[in-house]
Every structure is written in structure tokens, then in C-alpha cells.
C-alpha positions as CSV (number, residue, x, y, z in Angstrom):
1,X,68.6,111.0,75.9
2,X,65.5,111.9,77.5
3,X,65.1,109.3,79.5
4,X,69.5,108.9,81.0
5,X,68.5,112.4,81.7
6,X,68.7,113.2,86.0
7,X,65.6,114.5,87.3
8,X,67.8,117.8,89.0
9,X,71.3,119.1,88.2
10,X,74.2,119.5,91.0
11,X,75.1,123.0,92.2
12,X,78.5,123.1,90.0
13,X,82.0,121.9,91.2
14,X,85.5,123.8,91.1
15,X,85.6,126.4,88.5
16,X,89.1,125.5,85.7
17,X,91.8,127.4,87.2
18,X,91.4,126.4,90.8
19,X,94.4,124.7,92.9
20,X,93.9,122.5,95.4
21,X,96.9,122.6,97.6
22,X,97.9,119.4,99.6
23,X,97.6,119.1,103.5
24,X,100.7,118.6,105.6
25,X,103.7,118.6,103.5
26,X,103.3,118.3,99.6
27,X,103.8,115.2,98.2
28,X,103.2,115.7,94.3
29,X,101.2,117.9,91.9
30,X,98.8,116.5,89.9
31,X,96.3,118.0,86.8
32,X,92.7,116.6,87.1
33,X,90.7,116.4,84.1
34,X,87.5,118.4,84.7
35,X,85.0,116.0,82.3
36,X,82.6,117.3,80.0
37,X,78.9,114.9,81.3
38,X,80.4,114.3,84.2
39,X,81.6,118.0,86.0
40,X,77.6,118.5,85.0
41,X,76.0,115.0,86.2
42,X,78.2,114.1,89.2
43,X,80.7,117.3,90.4
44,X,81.0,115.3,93.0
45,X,83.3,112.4,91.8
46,X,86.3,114.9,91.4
47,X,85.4,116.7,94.4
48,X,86.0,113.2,96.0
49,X,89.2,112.6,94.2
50,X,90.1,116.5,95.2
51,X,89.6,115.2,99.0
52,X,91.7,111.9,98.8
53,X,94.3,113.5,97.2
54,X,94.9,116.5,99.0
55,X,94.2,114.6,102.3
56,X,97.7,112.5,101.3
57,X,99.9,115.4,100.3
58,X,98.5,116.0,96.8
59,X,97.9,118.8,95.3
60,X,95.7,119.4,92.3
61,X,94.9,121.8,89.9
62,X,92.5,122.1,87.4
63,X,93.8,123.7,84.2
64,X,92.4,126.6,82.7
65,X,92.2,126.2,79.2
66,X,91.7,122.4,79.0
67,X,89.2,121.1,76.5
68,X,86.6,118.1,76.2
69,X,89.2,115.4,75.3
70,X,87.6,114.1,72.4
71,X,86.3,110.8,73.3
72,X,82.9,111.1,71.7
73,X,84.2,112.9,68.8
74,X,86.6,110.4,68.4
75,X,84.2,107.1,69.2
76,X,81.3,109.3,66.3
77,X,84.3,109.5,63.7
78,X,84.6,112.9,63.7
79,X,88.3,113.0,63.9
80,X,89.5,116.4,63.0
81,X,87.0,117.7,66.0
82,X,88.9,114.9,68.4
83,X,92.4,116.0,67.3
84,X,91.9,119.3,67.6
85,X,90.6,119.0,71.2
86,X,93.9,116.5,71.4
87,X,96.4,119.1,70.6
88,X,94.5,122.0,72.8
89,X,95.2,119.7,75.8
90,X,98.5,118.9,75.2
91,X,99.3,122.4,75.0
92,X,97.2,123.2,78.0
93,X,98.7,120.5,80.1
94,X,102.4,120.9,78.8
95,X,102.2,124.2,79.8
96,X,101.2,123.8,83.0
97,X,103.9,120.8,83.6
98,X,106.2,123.6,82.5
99,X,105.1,126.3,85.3
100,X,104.6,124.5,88.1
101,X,105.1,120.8,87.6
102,X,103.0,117.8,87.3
103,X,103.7,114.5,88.4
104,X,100.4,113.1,86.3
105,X,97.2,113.9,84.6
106,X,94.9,112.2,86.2
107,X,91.2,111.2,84.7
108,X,88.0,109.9,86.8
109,X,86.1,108.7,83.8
110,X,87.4,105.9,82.2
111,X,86.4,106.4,78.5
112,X,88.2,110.0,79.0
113,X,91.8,108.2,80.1
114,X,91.6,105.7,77.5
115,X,91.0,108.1,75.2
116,X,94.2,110.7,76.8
117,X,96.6,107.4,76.8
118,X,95.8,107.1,73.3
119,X,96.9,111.0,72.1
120,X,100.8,109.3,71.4
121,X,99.3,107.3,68.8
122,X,96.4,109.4,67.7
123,X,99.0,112.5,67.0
124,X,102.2,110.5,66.0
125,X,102.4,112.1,62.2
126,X,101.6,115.0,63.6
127,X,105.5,116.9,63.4
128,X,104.4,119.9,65.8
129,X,102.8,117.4,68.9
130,X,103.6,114.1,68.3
131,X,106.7,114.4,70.9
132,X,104.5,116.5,73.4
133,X,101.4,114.3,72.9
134,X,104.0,111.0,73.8
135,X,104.5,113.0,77.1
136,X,100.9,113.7,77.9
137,X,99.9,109.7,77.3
138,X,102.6,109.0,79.5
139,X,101.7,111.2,82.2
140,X,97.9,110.2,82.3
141,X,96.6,107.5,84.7
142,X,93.4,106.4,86.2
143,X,92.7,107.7,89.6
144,X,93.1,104.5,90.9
145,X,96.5,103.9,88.8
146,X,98.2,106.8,91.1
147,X,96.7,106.3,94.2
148,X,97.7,102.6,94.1
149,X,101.4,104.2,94.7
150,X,100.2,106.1,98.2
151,X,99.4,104.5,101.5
152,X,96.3,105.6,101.3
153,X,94.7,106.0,105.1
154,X,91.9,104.3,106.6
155,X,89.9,107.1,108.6
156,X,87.0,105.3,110.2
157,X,85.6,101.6,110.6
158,X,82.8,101.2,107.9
159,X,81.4,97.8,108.8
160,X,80.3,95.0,106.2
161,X,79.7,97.2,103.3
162,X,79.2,94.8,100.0
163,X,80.7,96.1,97.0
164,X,80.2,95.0,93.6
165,X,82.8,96.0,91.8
166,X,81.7,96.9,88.0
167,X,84.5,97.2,85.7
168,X,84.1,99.1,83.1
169,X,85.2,98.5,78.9
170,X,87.5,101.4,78.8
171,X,89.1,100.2,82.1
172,X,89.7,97.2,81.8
173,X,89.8,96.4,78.1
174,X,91.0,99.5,76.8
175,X,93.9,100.2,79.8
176,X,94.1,97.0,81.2
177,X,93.8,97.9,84.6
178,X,91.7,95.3,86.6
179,X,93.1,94.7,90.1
180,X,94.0,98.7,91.4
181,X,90.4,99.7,91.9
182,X,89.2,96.2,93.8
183,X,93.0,96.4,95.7
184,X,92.0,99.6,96.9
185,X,88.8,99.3,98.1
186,X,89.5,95.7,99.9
187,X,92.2,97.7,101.7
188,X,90.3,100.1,102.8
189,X,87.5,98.3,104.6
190,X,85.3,97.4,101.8
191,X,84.0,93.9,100.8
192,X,83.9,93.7,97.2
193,X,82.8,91.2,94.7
194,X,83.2,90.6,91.4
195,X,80.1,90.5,89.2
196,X,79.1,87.6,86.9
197,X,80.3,88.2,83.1
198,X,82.4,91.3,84.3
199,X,83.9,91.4,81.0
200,X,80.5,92.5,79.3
201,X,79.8,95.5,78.7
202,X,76.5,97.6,80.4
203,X,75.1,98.9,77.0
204,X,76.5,102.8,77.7
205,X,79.8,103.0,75.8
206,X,79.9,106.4,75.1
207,X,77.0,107.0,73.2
208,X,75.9,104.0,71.9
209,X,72.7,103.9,74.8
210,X,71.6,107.3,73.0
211,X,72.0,105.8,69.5
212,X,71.2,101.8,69.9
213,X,68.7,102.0,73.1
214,X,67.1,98.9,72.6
215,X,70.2,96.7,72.6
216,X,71.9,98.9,75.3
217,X,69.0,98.2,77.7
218,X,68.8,94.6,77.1
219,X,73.2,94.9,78.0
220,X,72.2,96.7,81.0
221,X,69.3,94.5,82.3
222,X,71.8,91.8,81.9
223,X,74.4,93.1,84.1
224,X,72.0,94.4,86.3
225,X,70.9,91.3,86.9
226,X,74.3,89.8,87.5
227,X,75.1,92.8,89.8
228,X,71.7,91.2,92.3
229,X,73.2,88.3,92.3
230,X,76.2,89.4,94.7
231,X,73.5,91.0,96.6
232,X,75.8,94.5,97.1
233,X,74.6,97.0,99.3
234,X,76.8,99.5,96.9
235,X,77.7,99.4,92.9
236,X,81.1,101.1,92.6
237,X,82.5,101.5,88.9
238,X,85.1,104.3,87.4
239,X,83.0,105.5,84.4
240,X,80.1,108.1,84.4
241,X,78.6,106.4,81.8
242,X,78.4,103.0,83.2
243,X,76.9,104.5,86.6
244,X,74.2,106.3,84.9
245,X,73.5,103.5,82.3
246,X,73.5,101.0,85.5
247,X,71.2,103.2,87.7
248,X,68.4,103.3,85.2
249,X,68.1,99.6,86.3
250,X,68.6,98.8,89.8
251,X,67.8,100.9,93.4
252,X,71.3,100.1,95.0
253,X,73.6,102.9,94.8
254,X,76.0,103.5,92.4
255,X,79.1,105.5,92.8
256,X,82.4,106.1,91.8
257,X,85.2,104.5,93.2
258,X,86.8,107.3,94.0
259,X,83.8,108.4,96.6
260,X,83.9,105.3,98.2
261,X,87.9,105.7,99.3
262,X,87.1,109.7,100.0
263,X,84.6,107.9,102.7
264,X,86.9,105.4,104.2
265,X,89.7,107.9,104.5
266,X,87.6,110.4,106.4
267,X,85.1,112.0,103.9
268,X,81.1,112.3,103.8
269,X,79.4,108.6,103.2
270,X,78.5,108.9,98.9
271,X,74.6,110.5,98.8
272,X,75.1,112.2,102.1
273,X,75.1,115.4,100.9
């Protein structure tokens, strides 16, 4: 734990409760899940999905009284922790559908969405939310799900920047979304490449590079070293977990996908600031 730990801590990002309205003429309305690790490692990520979408007629809100959604609990086997944290959002996010709309819930960190598409299942005996917990799986998507719909706008000419593309487990085997996130990037001025043996994992998968270290390192080394080979001058994946877990191997960047299209469409360059 010690050792995924960052040297320094981010100032904080938006406090729960805040709305983001949309520039220009509204578009949609959109929750964003806030994250447990990640609104503490890398604030930045939804600040960067905050810009793109309210920069195309988005706006976002972060809900007050949403909980962790219970992936780790979930992944450990405590499942009366994650179900209770499933219900809590359901109500929190049905609510807020209720007062002023929502056209999606939409998650930054892979492992979280997988987890929120699964609450239909996970609370379908459940008499009192199995209905509204159908609804919220429904409305969740990836980032990159929702903003494959919008014509996203180019803002500024980038150059040759090389990609490699990571995909992470929870995106592409647990959602089975595989194209969106390279599609979008490629249209917007990136050159990305796929990485040798994307469909292993990096070793972080939730916690398992806390509780098997020795095996998660030897996965990470590996994809690290399949990551050179496309000599990228960026790493891009859509999990917190995987970037940390893959930047305690290499020195190229790695960021979010999201940062990388909050660049081409007219935000900061990812580590300027």
C-alpha cells in the first residue's frame, strides 16, 4: 500500500452537491460519480470530464448524498457493506433523476461502472429496489459510452502524439466496451496503438496489487513492457487503478482518457497544471 502510495496529494476537486451548468444551450443533464481513490489521487480526471462535457452542452452535477459504490466491498466479499452502499445510490440518484432530470450516470473509473451496471442484478430479490436499481444500471455508462453520442470538437492541432491505448479488465471484459475510447481519441487528433496482450490484465484489479503484490508486479512489468514496445509518448487507460498500477513501472505519462479529449477540445495539456 505503501509503496502505490503518491509522494503529495491534489488540492481537492468539486465538493458533492456542486452543478456544473453546460455552455451555450443545454444539451442534457448528467450525474457524475465522485469516486472514492480516485476524487483523492487524481481530482483531476472528473474535472476533465466536468470540462468536455460542459464545453458540449452538458451539464453535470455531483450528488450530494452518493456513496462509495461498493466495488471493493463487493470484489472482498463483504456483500451486505456493497448492497447497502447499492441501495443508498439508487436512492440518491433516483431522487435526483426525479428533481431535475438525468439523461445518465456517468462513471470515470471503470471498476466503479462495472460495478453500477451490475446493481439490476445485484438487487433483483430485493422487493423495495430491484425496479429502481434496473433504472440506475440502465442509466450508467462509461464516459466514453456517452460522449461517443456527441460531436465532440477538435479545439487545437496536437501534432504526432502516440497513444497506447490500455484497456482495462472492467472495461473491456466486464462492459464490453473496446472501440468508444480508441474511436474517440483517433478522432480527435491522437495516434493511438493498441498494446501487445491487451486482454491481460496489469496486476491492479481492485485490490488484488495490495493483497498479491508479488504476482501483480510481475502482471505489471509484463504490460509495461508490451506498452515500450509501441514506443507511446502517452499511456491513456479509463481506470485509476490501472494508471497507478502502470506508473509504478514506466516514466511515460499516464492519464485518463478523459484528459486527453479535455486537451484536444480546448483544455490544459494532462500534467500542466
Amino acid at each position: 500500500m505503501l509503496a502505490l502510495a503518491p509522494g503529495r496529494l491534489p488540492s481537492p476537486g468539486a465538493a458533492a452537491g456542486s452543478v456544473f451548468p453546460a455552455t451555450g444551450e443545454r444539451r442534457g443533464r448528467v450525474a457524475l460519480l465522485q469516486g472514492c481513490a480516485q476524487q483523492v489521487l487524481a481530482p483531476r480526471i472528473n474535472q476533465a470530464a466536468i470540462n468536455v462535457l460542459t464545453r458540449h452542452g452538458i451539464e453535470v452535477v455531483l450528488v450530494r448524498d452518493e456513496q462509495c459504490c461498493g466495488a471493493l466491498t463487493h470484489h472482498l466479499g463483504r456483500d451486505d457493506d456493497a448492497l447497502a452502499r447499492a441501495r443508498a445510490n439508487v436512492t440518491a440518484w433516483l431522487t435526483e433523476a426525479e428533481r431535475g432530470g438525468l439523461d445518465a450516470i456517468l462513471v470515470t473509473t471503470s471498476g466503479c461502472g462495472t460495478v453500477i451496471k451490475d446493481y439490476g442484478f445485484m438487487l433483483r430479490k430485493d422487493p423495495g429496489f430491484a425496479a429502481g436499481a434496473a433504472r440506475v444500471s440502465a442509466l450508467a455508462k462509461d464516459v466514453t459510452e456517452y460522449l461517443g453520442g456527441l460531436d465532440l470538437m477538435p479545439a487545437q492541432h496536437l501534432g504526432e502524439i502516440v497513444v497506447a491505448y490500455h484497456a482495462a479488465c472492467s472495461l473491456q471484459h466486464g462492459q464490453k466496451i473496446t472501440q468508444a475510447p480508441k474511436e474517440l481519441l483517433s478522432k480527435n487528433g491522437f495516434v493511438v496503438k493498441d498494446v501487445p496482450e491487451s486482454h491481460l490484465c496489469c496486476g491492479s484489479a481492485g485490490t488484488y496489487n495490495l493483497l498479491q503484490p508479488d504476482i501483480a508486479n510481475k502482471l505489471r512489468d509484463r504490460k509495461v513492457a508490451n506498452i515500450a514496445m509501441v514506443k507511446p509518448d502517452m499511456i491513456a487507460a479509463g481506470n485509476i487503478g490501472c494508471m497507478v498500477q502502470i506508473a509504478g513501472g514506466t516514466s511515460v505519462p499516464v492519464v485518463h482518457t478523459i484528459e486527453l479529449l479535455d486537451w484536444a477540445t480546448g483544455g490544459p495539456r494532462p500534467g500542466s497544471n
